[in-house]
C-alpha positions in Angstrom: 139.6 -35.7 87.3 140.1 -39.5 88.9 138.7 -39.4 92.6 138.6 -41.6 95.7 135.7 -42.2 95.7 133.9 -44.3 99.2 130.0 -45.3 98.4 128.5 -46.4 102.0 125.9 -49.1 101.7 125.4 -51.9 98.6 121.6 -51.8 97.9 120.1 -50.8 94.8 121.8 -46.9 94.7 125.2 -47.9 96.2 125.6 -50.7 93.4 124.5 -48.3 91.1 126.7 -46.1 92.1 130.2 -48.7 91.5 128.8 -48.9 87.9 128.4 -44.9 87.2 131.9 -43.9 89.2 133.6 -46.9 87.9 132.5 -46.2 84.2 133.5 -42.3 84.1 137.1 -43.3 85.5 136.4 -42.9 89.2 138.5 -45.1 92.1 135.5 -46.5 93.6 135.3 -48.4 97.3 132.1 -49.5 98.3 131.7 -50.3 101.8 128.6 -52.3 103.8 128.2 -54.1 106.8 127.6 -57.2 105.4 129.7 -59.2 103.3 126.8 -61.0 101.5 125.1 -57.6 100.6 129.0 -56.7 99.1 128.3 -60.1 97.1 125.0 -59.5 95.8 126.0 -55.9 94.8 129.2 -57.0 92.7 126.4 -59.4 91.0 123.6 -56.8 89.9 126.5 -54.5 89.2 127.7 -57.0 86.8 124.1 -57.5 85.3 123.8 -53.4 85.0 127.2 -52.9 83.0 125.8 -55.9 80.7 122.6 -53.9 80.4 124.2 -51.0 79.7 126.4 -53.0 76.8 123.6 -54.4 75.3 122.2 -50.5 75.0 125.5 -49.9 73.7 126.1 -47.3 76.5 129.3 -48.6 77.3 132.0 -51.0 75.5 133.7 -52.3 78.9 132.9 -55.9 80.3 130.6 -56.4 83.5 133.4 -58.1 84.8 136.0 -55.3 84.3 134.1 -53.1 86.2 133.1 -55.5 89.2 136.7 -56.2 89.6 137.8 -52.3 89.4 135.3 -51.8 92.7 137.5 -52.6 96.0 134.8 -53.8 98.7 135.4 -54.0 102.3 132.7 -54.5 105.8 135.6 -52.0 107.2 134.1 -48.5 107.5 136.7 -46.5 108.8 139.3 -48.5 106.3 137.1 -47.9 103.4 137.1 -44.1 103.9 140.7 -43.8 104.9 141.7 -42.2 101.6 138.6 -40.8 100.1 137.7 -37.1 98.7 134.5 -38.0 98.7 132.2 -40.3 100.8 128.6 -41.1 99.5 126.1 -42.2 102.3 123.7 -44.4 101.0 122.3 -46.4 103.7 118.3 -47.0 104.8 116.1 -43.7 105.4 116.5 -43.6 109.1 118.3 -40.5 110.7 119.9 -42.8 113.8 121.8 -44.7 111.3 122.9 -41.9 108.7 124.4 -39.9 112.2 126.5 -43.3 113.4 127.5 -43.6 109.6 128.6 -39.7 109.5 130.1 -39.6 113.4 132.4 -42.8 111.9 133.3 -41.0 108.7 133.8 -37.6 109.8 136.4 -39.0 112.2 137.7 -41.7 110.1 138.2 -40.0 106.6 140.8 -37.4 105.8 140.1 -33.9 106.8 138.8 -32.4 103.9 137.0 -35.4 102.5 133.1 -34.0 101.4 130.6 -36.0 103.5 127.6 -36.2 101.0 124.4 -37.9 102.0 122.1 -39.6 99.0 118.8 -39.3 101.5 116.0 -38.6 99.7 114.3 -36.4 102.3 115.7 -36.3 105.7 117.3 -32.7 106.0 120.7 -32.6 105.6 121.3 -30.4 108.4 119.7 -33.2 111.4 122.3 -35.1 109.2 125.0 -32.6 110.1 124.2 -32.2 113.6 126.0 -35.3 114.4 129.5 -33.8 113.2 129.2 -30.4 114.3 133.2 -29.9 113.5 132.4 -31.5 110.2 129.1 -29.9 109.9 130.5 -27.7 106.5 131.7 -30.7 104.8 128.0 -32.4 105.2 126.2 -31.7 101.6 123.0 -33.3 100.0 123.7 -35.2 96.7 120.3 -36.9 95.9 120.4 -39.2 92.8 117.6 -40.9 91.2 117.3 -44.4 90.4 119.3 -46.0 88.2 122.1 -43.4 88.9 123.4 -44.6 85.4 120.3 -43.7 83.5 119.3 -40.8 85.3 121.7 -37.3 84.6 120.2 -34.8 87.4 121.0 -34.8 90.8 120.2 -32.7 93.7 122.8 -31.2 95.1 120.9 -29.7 98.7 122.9 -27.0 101.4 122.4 -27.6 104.8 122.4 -25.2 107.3 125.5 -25.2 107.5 127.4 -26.5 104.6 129.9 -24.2 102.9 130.2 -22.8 99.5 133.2 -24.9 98.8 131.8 -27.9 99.7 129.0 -27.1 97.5 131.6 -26.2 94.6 133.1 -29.7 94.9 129.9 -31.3 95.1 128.8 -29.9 91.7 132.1 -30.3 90.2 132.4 -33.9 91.1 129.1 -34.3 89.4 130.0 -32.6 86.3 132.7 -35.2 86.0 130.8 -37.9 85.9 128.5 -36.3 83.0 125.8 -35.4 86.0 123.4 -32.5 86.0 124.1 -31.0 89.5 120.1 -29.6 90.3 121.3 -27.0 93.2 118.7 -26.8 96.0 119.7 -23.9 98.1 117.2 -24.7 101.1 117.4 -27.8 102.9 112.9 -28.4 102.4 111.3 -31.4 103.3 111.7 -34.0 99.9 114.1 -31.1 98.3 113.0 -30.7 94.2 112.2 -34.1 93.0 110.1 -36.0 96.2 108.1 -32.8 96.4 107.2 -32.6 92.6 106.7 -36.8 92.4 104.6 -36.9 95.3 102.1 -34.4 94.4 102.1 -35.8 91.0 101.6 -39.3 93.1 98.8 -37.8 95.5 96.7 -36.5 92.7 96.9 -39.7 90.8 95.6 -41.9 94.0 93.1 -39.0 94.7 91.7 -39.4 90.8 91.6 -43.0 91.7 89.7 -42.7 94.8 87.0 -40.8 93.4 86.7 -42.9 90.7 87.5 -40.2 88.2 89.8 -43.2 86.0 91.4 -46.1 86.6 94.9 -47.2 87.6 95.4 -48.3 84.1 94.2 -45.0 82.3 95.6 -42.7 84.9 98.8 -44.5 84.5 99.0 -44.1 80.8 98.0 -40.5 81.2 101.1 -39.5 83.4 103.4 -41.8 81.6 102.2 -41.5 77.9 101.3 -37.6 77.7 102.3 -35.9 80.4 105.3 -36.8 81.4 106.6 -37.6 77.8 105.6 -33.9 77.1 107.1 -32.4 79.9 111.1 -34.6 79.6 111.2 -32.5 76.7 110.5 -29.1 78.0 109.7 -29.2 81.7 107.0 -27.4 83.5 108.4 -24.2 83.0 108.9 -24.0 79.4 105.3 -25.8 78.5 103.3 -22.8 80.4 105.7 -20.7 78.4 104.3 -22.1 75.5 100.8 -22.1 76.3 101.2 -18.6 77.9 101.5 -17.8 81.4 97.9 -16.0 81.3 96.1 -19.3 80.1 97.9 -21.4 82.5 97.1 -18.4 85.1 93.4 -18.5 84.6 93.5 -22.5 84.4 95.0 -22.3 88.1 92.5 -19.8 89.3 89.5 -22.4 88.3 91.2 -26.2 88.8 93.5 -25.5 92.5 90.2 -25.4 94.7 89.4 -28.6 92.9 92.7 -30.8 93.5 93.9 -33.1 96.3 95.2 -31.0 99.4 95.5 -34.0 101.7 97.9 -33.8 104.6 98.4 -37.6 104.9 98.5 -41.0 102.9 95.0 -42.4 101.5 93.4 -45.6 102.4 94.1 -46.9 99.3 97.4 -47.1 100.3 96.8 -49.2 103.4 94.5 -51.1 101.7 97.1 -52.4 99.5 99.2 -53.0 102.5 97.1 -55.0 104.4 95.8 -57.3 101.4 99.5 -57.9 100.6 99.5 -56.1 97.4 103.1 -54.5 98.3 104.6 -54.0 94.6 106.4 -56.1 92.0 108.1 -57.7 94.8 105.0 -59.3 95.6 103.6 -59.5 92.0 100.9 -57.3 92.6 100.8 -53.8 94.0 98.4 -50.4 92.1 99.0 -53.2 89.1 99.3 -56.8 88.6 102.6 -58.5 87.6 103.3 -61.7 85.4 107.0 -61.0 85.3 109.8 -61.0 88.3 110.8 -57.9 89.8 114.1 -58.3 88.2 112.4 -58.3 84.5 110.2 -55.2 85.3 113.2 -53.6 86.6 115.0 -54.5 83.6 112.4 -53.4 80.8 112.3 -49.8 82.9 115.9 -49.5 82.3 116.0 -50.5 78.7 113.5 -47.4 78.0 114.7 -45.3 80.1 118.4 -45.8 77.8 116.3 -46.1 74.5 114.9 -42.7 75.8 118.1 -41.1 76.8 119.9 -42.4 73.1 116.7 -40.6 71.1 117.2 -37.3 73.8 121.2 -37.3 72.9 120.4 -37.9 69.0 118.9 -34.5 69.5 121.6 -32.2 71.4 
């Protein structure tokens, strides 16, 4: 089914987000506040669809698909006709509320007001439209939204079943996974899972258990490759739910509980080791962000053609 479709904000995810709609035959509008950022984002959608050609994920041209996005600095324009509006602007909840007061008000009446924040409860989200506050829905997508199938789909406080319903349908449209997070927690599914994954690994490194390196190919090599095939569910099932019982009972006293961010990260902050942006972050870099980015995606679709080789 062909939607409007209004993506709010051109970084990374809302450019990501032109290429996915755009690709599974959605009428796609994506809106910022600058016109440059509307410029860069029709350029690294055209690199993504040429990515994604190369992978031989899709047959149509970058340059179709740039040119099927309508871009505007407008914001109550852009979300005149929409059924669904997709918030995708920075993590701070004084922004997301002006961008919801605007498009509650703005958009037609029974437009879904969904909200790609990564952790900021969808129902302070909602509080700014309290006569919208039904329509207001979590829809969480990973990075890059054309690689990645699940997405959470999180209920605030007060958003309805229907809303919900059209959520997850839209999703399913678009060849998503809808993951349905029925209360509106702190980091939802995915952020809580990553992060203690993440803790655990910095606390390893702190105590000089491994190093970045091994640790690194530990997750990436073993453990997660082990569990995109069956998930953590399914692998104690396997091993039996008693052995991974008694393996709890001895190892949880032993693992990071820590309530706040380790040194190490400030350490890296202060010595200017912020990421690949930077060319150095937990690891060094010899490549531009651009190319690491790109060599992520290239495995992540390698992996997801070997996954769909299997189904």
């Amino acid at each position: 089914m062909t939607r409007n479709v209004t993506v709010v904000g051109a970084g990374n995810m809302g450019q990501g987000f032109g290429v996915h709609f755009t690709l599974h035959g959605q009428d796609v509008t994506l809106v910022d506040h600058r016109e440059e950022n509307l410029e860069q984002a029709a350029d690294r959608m055209g690199n993504a669809v040429e990515e994604l050609r190369e992978g031989g994920l899709t047959e149509r041209s970058p340059e179709s698909v740039v040119e099927a996005v309508s871009t505007t600095t407008d914001l109550p324009a852009g979300v005149a006709d929409a059924d669904l509006v997709l918030e995708t602007v920075p993590e701070d909840l004084s922004i997301k509320r002006d961008v919801f007061s605007t498009v509650a008000e703005a958009a037609p009446s029974d437009a879904v007001l969904a909200s790609n924040t990564s952790g900021i409860p969808v129902t302070e989200i909602a509080e700014a439209v309290p006569d919208a506050a039904e329509r207001v829905v979590g829809c969480h997508w990973w990075f890059p939204p054309y690689l990645l199938e699940p997405v959470e789909v999180v209920r605030g406080e007060w958003t309805s079943d229907r809303t919900m319903d059209r959520t997850r349908a839209f999703l399913e449209d678009v060849d998503r996974r809808p993951i349905t997070v029925e209360r509106d927690v702190p980091g939802f599914v995915w952020n809580r899972i990553q992060n203690a994954v993440v803790r655990e690994s910095v606390h390893l490194l702190e105590e000089d258990v491994a190093s970045v390196e091994d640790i690194n190919a530990a997750v990436r090599d073993g453990y997660a490759r082990r569990t995109a095939v069956i998930g953590p569910f399914e692998t104690m099932d396997i091993a039996g739910v008693d052995q991974f019982r008694t393996v709890a009972e001895h190892l949880y006293p032993h693992l990071c509980n820590d309530d706040t961010a380790q040194d190490t990260f400030d350490e890296l902050l202060e010595s200017g080791r912020t990421g690949i942006e930077s060319g150095r972050g937990f690891l060094e870099y010899d490549e531009s962000d651009d190319e690491v980015l790109r060599r992520r995606d290239r495995r992540l679709a390698t992996l997801g053609r070997v996954f769909d080789s299997f189904e």
